[in-house]
C-alpha positions as CSV (number, residue, x, y, z in Angstrom):
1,X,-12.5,5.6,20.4
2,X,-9.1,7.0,19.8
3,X,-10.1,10.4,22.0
4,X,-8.1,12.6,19.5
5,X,-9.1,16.0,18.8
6,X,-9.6,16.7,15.3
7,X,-10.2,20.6,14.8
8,X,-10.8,20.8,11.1
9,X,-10.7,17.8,8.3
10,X,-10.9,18.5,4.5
11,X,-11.1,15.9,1.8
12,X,-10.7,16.7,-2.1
13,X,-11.3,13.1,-4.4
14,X,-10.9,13.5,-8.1
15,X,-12.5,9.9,-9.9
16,X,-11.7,9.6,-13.2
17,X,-13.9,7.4,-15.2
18,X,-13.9,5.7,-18.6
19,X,-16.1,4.0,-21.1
20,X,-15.0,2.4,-24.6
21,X,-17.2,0.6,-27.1
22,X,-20.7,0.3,-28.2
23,X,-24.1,-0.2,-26.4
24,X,-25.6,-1.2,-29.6
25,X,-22.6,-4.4,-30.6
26,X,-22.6,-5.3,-26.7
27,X,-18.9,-4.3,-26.5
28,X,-19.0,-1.6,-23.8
29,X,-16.5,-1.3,-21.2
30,X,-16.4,0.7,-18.5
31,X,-13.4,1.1,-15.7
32,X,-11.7,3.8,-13.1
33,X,-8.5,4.3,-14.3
34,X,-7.8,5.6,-10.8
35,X,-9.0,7.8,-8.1
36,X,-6.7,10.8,-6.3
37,X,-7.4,11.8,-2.3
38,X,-5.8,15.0,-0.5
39,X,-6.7,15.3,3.0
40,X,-5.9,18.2,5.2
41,X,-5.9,17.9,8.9
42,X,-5.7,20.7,11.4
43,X,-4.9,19.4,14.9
44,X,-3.3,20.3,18.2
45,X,-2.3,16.6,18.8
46,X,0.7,15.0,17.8
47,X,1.5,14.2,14.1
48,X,1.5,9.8,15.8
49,X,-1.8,10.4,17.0
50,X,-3.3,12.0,14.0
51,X,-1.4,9.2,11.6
52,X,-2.9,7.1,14.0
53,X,-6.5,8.2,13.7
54,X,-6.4,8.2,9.8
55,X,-4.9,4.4,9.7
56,X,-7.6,3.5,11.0
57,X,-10.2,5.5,8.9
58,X,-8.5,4.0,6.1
59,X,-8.5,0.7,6.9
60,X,-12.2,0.6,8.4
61,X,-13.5,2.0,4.8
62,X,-15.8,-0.1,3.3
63,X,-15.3,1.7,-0.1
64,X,-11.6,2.3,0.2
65,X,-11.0,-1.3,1.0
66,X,-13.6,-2.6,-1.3
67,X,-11.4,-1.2,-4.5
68,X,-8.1,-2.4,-2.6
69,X,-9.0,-5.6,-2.2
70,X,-11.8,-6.2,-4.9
71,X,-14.3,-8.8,-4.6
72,X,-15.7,-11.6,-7.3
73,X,-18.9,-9.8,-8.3
C-alpha cells in the first residue's frame, strides 16, 4: 500500500436522475444526467502524496470506472 496517513476523509455525491415517457406505451427512458463529487481530505502528508493516494482510488473504482468507460449491457 501507499503508507499515507489519511486523518480524516469526507465525500458528498449528488446523483441526479431522470425518467421520461410511459410504462403503459413502452416508451420509458430513464438516464443520469450526471453525478457531482466533493471530497475533503485532512492530511499531514504532502499535497503529491495525497493526489497520489486519490489517483489511485479513482482509478481502482469499479463504479467510477464503470460510468467512464461504459460497457455493452
Amino acid at each position: 500500500m501507499m503508507k499515507t496517513k489519511i486523518n480524516k476523509a469526507r465525500v458528498f455525491v449528488k446523483a441526479k436522475f431522470k425518467s421520461e415517457g410511459s410504462v403503459l406505451a413502452e416508451t420509458v427512458q430513464a438516464r443520469s444526467p450526471g453525478f457531482e463529487a466533493r471530497l475533503e481530505i485532512e492530511s499531514d502528508e504532502a499535497a503529491e502524496r495525497v493526489a497520489a493516494v486519490i489517483r489511485n482510488a479513482e482509478n481502482g473504482c469499479y463504479v467510477l470506472q464503470s460510468i467512464l468507460h461504459p460497457v455493452p449491457v
